[in-house]
MIMAR-650565 format. One record per residue: residue in one letter; x, y, z of N, C-alpha, C in turn. Coordinates in steps of 0.001 Angstrom, whole numbers, plus 500000, padded with zeros to 6 digits. Example, Ala and Ser with C-alpha at 12.3 -4.5 7.8 and 13.67 -1.06 7.14 Angstrom:
<recs>
a513190494310507800512300495500507800513200496700507800/s512850497750507080513670498940507140512900500030507870/
</recs>
This chain:
<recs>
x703705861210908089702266861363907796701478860454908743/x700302861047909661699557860172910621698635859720909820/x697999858288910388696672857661909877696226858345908836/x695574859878909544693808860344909096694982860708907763/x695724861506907963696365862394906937696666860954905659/x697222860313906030697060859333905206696039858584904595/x695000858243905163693576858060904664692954859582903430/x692956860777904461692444861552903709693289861687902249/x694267861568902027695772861561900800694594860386900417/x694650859389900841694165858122899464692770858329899139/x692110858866899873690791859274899688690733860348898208/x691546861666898383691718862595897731691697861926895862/x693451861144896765693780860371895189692759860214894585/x691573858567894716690716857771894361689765859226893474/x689017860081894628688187860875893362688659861478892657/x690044862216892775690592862555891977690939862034890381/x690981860965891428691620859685889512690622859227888756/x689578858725889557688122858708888767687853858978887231/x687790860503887295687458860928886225688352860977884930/x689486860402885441690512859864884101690842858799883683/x689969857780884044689532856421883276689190856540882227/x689395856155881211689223855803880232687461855221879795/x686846855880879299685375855672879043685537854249877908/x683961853914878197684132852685876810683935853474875448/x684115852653874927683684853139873169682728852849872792/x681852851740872893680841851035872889679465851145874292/x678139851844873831677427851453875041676277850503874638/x676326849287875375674884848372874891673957849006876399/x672575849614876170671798849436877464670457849033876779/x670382848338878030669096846841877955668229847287878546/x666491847955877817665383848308879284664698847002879575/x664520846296880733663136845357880441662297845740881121/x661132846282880417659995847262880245659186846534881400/x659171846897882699658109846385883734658698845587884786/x660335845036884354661020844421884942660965844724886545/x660230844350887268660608844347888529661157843144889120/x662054843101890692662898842039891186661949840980890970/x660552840916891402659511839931891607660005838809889634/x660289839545889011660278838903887526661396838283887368/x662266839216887800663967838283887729663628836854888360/x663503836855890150662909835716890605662698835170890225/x661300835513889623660577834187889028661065833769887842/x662223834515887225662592834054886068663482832727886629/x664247833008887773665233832046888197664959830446888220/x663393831201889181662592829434889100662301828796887926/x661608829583887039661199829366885489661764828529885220/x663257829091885121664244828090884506664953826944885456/x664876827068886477665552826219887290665480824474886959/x666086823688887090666472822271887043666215821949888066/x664995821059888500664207820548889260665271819489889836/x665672819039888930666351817750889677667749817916890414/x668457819210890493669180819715891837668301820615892919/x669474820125893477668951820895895286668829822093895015/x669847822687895107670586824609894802669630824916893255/x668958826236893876668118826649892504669205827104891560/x669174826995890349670528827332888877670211828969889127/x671155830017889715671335831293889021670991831737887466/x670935832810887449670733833341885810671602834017885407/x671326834400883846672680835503883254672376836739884001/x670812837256885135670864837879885828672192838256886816/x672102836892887399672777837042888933674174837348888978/x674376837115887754676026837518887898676707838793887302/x675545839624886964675553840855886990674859842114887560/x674685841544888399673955842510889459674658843656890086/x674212844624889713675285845283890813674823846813891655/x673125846907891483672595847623892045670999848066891993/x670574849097892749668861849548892558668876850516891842/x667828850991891421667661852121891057665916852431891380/x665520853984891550664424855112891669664134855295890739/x662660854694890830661860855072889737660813856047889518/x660252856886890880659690858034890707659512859066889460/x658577859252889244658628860680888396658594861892889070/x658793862950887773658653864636888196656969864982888822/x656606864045889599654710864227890174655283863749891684/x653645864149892146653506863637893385652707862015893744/x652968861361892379652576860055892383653361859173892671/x654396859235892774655331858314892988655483857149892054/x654669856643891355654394855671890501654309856300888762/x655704856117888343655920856389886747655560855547885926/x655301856336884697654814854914882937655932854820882578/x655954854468881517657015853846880652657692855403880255/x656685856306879419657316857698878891657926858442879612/x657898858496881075658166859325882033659578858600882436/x659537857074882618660392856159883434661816856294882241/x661669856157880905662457856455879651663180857493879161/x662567858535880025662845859490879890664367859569880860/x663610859596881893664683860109882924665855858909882778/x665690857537881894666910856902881824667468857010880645/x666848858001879455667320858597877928668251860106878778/x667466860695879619668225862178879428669080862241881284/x668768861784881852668906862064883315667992863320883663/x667296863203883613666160864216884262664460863766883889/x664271863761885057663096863133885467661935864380884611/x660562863431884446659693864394883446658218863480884034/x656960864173883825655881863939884317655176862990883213/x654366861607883851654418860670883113653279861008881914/x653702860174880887653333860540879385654616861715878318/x655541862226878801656686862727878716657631861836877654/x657728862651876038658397861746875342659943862560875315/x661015862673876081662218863469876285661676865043876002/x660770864921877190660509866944877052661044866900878441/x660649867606879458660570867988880718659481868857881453/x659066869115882225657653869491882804657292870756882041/x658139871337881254657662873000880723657466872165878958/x657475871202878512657470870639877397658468870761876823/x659650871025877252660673871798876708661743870255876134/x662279870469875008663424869448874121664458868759875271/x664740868178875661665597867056876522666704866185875763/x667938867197875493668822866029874782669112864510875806/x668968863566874169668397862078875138670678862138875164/x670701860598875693672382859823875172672498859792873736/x671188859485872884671725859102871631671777859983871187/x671375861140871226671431862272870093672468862823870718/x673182862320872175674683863128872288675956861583871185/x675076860731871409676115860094870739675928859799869457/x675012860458868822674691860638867156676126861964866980/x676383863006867707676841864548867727677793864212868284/x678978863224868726680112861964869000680282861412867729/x679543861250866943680438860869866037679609858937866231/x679184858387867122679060856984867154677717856263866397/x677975855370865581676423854678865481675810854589866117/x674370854615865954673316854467867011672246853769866475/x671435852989867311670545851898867244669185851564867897/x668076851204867602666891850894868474666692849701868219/x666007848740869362665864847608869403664771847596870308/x663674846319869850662205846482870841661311845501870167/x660627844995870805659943844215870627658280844948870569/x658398846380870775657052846961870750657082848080868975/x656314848543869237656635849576867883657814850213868280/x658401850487867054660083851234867720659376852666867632/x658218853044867498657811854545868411657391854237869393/x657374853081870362656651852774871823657072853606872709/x656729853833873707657474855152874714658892854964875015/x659459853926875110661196853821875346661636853680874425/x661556853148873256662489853460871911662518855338871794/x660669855514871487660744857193871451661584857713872082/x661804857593873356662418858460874034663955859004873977/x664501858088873466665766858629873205665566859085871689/x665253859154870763665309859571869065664372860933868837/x662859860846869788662344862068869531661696862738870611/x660585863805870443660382864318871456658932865028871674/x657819864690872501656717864676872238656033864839873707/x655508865954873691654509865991875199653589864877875498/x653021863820874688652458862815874736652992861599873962/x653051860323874699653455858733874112652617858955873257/x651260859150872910649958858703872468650294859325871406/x650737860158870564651063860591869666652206859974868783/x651936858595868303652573857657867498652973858270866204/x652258858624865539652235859557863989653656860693864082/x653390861523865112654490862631865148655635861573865576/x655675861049866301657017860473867051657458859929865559/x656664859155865384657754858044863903657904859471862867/x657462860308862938658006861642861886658774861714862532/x659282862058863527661071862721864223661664861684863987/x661757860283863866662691859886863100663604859563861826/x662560860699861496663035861548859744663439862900860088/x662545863515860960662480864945860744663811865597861874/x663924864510862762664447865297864074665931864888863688/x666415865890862797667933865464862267669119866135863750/x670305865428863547671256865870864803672571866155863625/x672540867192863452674107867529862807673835867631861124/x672893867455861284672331867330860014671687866005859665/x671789865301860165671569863751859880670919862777860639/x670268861737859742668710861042860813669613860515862233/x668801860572863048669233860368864316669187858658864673/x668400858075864150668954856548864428669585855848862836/x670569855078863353671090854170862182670592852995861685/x670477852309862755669700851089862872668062851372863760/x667318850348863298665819850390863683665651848779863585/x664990848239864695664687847098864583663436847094865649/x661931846194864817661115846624866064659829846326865010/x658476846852865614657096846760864913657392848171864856/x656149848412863973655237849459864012655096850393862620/x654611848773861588654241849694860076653139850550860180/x652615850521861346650879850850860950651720852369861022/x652595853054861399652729854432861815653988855013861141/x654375854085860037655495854184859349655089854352858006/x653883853408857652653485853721856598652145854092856483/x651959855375856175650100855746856269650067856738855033/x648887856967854882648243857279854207648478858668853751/x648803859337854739649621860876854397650790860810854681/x651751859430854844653462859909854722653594858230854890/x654365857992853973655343857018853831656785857254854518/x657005856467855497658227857046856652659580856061855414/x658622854854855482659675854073854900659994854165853219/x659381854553852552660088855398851485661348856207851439/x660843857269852634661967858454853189663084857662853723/x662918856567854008664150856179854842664663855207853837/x664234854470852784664656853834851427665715855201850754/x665101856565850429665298857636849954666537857797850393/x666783857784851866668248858219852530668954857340852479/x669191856132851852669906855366851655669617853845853204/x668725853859853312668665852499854246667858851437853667/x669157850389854057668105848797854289667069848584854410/x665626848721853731664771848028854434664268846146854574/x663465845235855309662873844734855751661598844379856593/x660420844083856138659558843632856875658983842072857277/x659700841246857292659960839825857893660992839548858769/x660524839367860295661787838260860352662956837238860153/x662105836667858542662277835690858217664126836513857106/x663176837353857243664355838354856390665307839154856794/x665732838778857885666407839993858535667518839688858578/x668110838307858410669735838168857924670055838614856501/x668972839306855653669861839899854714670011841280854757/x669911842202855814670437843052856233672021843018856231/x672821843556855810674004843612855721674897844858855773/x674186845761855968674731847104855948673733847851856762/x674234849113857758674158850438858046674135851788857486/x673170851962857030671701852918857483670722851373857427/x669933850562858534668854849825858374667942849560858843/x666505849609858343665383849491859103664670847708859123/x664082847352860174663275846359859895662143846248860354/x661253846243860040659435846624860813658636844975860901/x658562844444861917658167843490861579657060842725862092/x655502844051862242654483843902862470653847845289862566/x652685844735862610651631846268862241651782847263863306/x651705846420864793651946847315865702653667846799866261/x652942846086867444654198845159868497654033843856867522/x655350843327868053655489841609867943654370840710868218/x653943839589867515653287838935868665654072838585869597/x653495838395870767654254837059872201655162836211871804/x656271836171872777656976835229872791656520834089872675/x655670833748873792655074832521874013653930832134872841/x653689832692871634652334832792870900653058832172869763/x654766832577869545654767832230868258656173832315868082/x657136833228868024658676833474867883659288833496869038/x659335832721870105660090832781871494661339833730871158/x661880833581870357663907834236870454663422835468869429/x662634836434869174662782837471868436663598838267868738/x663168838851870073664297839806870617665884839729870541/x665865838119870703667347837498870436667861837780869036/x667302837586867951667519837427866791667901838923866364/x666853840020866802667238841204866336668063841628867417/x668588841264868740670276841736869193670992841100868249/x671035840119867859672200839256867355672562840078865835/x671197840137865180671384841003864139672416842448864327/x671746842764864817672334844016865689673728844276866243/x673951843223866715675309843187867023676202843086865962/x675924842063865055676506842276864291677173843081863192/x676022843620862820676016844914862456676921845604862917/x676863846561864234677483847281864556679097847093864752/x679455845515865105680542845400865262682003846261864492/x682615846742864589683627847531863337682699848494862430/x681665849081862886680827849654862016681395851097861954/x682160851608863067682892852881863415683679853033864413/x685147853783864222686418853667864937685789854588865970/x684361855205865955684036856053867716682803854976868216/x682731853997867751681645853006868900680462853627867994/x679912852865868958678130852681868632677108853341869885/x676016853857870122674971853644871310673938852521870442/x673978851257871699672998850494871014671572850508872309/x670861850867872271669621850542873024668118849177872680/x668732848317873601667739846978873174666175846930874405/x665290846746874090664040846948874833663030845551874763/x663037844742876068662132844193875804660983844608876241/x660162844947875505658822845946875623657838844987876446/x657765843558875725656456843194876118656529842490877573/x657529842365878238657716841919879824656613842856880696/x656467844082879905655872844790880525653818844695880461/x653706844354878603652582843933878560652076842831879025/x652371841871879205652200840597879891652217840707881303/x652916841526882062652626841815883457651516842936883893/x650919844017882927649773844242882337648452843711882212/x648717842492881623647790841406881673647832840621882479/x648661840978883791648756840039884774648737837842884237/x649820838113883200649728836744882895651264836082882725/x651335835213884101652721834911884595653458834030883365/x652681833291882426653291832258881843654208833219880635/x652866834299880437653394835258879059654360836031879240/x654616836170880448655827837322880846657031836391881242/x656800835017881524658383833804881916659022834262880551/x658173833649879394658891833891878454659223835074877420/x658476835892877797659314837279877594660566837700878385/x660546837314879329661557836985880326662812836477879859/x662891835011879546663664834444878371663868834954877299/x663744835765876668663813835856875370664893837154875476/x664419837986877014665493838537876710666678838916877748/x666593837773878536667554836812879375668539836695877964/x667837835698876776668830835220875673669515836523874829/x668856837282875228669708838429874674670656839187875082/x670490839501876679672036839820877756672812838744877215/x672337837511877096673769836364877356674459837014876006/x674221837078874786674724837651873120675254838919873591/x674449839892874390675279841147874518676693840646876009/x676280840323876663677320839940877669678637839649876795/x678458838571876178679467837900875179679973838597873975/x679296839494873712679874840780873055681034841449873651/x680336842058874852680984843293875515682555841875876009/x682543840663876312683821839762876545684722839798875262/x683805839773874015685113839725873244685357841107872812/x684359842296873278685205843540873086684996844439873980/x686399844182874443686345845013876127686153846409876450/x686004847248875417686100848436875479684716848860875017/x684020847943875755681965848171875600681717848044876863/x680428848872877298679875848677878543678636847940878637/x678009847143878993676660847021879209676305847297880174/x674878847905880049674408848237881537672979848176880933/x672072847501882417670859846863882453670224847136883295/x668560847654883145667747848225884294666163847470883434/x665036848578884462663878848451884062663171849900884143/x662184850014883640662016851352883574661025851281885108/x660481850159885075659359850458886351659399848854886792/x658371848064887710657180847400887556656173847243887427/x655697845784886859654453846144886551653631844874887091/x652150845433887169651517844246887695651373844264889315/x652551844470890379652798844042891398653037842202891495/x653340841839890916653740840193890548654542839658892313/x653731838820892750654151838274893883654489836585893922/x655177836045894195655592834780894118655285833868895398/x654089833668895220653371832951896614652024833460896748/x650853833089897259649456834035896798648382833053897801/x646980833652898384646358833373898705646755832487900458/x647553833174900717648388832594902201649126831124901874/x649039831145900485649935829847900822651416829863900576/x652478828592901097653996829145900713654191828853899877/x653828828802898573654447828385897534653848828692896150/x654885828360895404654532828713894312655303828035892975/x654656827305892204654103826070891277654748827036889555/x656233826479889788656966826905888560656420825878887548/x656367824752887557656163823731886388654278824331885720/x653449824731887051652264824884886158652696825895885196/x653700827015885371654188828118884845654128827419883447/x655365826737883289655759826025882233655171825383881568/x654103824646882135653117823405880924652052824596880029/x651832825827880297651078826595879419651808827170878034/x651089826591877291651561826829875280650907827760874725/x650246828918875597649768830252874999649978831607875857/x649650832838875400649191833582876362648007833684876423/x647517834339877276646001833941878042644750834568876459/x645041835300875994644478836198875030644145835201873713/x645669834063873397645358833406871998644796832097872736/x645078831810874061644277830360874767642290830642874893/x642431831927874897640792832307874824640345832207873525/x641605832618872495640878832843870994640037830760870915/x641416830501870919641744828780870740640320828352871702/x639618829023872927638241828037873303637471828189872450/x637488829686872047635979830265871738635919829864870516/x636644829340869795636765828507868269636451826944868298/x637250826372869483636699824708869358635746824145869619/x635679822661868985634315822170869657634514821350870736/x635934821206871531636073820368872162636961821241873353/x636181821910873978636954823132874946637293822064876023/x637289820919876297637595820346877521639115820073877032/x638940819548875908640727818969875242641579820349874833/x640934821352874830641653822253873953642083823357875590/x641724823186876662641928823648877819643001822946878342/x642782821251878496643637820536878871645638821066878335/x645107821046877102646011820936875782647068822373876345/x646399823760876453647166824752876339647223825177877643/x646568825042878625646715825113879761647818824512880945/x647249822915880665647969822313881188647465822128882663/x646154822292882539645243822257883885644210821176884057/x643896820982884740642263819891884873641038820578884736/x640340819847883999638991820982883465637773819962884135/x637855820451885512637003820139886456635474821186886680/x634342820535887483633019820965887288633280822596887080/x634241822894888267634328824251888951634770824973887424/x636011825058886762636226825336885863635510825649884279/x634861824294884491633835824170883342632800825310882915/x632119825359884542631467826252884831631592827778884503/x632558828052884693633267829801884652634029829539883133/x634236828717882644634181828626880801633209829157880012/x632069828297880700630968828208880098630325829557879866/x630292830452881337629942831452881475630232832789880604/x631724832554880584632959833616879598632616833485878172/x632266831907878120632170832271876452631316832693875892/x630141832964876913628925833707876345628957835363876353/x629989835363877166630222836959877649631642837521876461/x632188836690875882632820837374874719634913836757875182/x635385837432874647636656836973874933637621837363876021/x637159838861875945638139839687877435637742838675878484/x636285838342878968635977837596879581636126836144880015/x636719835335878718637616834544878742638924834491879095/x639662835459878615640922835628878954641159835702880509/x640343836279881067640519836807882450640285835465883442/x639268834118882776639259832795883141640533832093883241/x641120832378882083642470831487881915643298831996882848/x643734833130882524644909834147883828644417833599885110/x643158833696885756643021833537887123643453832294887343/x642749831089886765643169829784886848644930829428886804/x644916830292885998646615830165886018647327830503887306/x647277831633887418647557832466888738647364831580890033/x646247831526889996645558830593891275646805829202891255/x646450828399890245647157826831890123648441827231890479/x649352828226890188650228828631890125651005829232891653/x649878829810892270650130830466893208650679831738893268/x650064832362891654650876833870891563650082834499891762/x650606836242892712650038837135892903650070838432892379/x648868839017892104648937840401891442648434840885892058/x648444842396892462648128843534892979647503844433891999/x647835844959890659647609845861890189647651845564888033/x646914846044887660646831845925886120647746846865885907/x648168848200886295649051848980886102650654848599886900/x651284850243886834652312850073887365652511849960888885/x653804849882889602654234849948890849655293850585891050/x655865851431892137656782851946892702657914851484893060/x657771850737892960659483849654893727660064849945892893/x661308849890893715662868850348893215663283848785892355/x663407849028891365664437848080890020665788847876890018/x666261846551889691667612846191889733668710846666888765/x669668847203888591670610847464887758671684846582887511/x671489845957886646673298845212886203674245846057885300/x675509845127885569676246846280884458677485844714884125/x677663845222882846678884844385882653680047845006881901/x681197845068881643682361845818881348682862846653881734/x683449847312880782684545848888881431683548849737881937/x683889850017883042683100851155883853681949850571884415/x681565849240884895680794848606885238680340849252886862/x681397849440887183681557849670888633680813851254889078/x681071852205888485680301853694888436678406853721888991/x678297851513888500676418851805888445676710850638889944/x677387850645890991677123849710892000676453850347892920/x675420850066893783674709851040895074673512850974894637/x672540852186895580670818852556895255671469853436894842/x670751854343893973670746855113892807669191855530891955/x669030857344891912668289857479891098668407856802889311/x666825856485889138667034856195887704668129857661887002/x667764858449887024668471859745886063669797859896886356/x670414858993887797671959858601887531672705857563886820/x671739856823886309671977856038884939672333856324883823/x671650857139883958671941858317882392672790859407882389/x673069859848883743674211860872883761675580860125883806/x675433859294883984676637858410884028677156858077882453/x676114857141881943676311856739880321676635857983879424/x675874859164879742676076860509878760677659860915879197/x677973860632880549679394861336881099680575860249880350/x680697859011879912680526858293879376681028858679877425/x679688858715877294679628859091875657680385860806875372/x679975861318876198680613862629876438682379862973876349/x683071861562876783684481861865877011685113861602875486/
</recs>
């Protein structure tokens, strides 16, 4: 046998054998909602230990293992969340505002409803309403995000085999669960599930069918009030599912608000959304180690903001001002427009000098109401900081993919988002 003939033989082998690996049993996938590279970064610095040379890596960096396309089914190039969720719930791309339809409005089986019809538990996790556009997207199905009311009905109504399509629910969003013409959470008391509406309450969850709602809409901020929520409901979560069924689980965890905070173009509010669910890969990482026959795999649906790390021509950029701020920009505005002592109460949550210049453009905002405030604090921040924004909306750049466990390797390279999902369904499928 010459060279080529021999190359082409091992070549043959390799795809050949591929497809008889052994799939996991277990899938954890992680969205962080807005996550662009610019956020990882700056997450690195965030956390970094000033007092070595070499910046400290993250539970990022050591699972990195590729890009992914975030385009939608338009000629915009620039996808939302419903559109971006979509194509990483079903593998097929859909025009943005798209809750798992496709451009004719047509039904889009998501992963979970193939792995509800598998036989495996299945799960939502989010820090936004668990009808926000990426929880929706895999459980129901809706020509518009904006249609909150119908979506939280398909997670009664939109049965798979006969039976509700998520097991677990963890997340906000009583205002659309419980109203005035339908009690969701009755119906889901009715079918035999757990409920909870506290945090404070969510370790007495102990069993599967379970819901926990634990705000009117979204969470508050990390940074406002519960830094580790997201953490708390993986951990919950995990637990849970652990031995919950001899065919695995689909667990889907979302940190929603990385995305609102880069929205609000407000760097301090998005570090620690950042963290919170940084602390939650490390719990799922350490999962999928002590049970090897789980995959994790980790993306973003888009970016947001355009978040730049350096601003106004200068080189640098001022991680510690990041850090000395004790609000997001929204409850640091509530906190002026209430005190009588806005010089101490700026100092205090800011972590800035409340000089003439400053004073001045306080003074101004608080007569003009609070949006107007808020937008004082962010700039000052930004500025001191040296962070840059481009945009209140989304951006086009291609997003990072990690993966950790069995079959880790399938997500290495650039890659459309909707080969994320053809992969995980090929996956749940075996």
């Amino acid at each position: 046998m010459n060279f080529k003939t021999s190359l082409l033989a091992s070549f043959v082998g390799l795809v050949f054998a591929a497809p008889t690996l052994a799939a996991p049993k277990n899938i954890i996938y992680m969205i962080g909602d807005g996550m662009g590279p610019a956020y990882t970064t700056g997450y690195r610095y965030f956390k970094d230990d000033p007092s070595t040379k070499v910046v400290d890596p993250t539970v990022f960096d050591s699972i990195l293992v590729g890009m992914a396309h975030t385009y939608p089914d338009d000629d915009t190039v620039v996808t939302d969340s419903a559109a971006g969720a979509t194509a990483l719930s079903t593998g097929t791309k859909s025009y943005n505002g798209a809750i798992a339809v496709d451009t004719h409005k047509e039904h889009l089986e998501t992963m979970l409803e193939v792995a509800k019809r598998k036989g495996k538990t299945t799960a939502l996790v989010a820090t936004s309403q668990i009808n926000h556009a990426t929880p929706a997207s895999f459980a129901s199905h809706n020509e518009s995000r904006r249609n909150y009311d119908d979506i939280a009905n398909d997670y009664i109504d939109n049965k798979i085999a006969g039976k509700l399509p998520v097991d677990l629910m963890l997340g906000g969003g009583t205002k659309y669960f419980i109203r005035e013409d339908r009690n969701l959470v009755n119906e889901f008391k009715d079918a035999g599930y757990q409920y909870v509406d506290a945090l404070s309450k969510l370790d007495t969850l102990n069993k599967i069918p379970a819901m926990g709602l634990f705000a009117e809409v979204g969470l508050p901020f990390a940074i406002d009030e519960e830094p580790q929520r997201l953490t708390k409901m993986t951990k919950t979560a995990l637990s849970l599912l652990e031995n919950q069924n001899d065919k695995g689980f689909f667990l889907m965890i979302e940190g929603s608000q990385i995305d609102w905070c880069g929205h609000a173009n407000d760097i301090a509010c998005a570090m620690h959304e950042m963290d919170d669910f940084a602390e939650s890969i490390k719990l799922a990482k350490a999962f999928v180690d002590n049970n090897p026959d789980t995959i994790l795999v980790i993306t973003a649906d888009h970016s947001t903001g355009g978040l730049t790390l350096g601003a106004n021509g200068q080189y640098r950029w001022e991680r510690d001002v990041v850090a000395k701020v004790k609000g997001s920009a929204g409850e640091i505005a509530k906190a002026l427009a209430k005190t009588k002592d806005v010089k101490a109460t700026w100092q205090k949550l800011t972590g800035l000098e409340y000089d003439s210049a400053t004073e001045l453009k306080v003074k101004e905002a608080l007569s003009q109401g609070p949006k107007a405030l808020s937008v004082v604090v962010k700039e000052a921040i930004s500025d001191a900081s040296f962070t840059g924004w481009t945009t209140g909306g989304h951006t086009a750049i291609d997003v990072q993919v990690f993966a950790h466990g069995k079959g880790k390797e399938a997500f290495i390279g650039s890659q459309n988002n909707t080969a994320i999902a053809d992969k995980l369904i090929g996956f749940i499928k075996k």
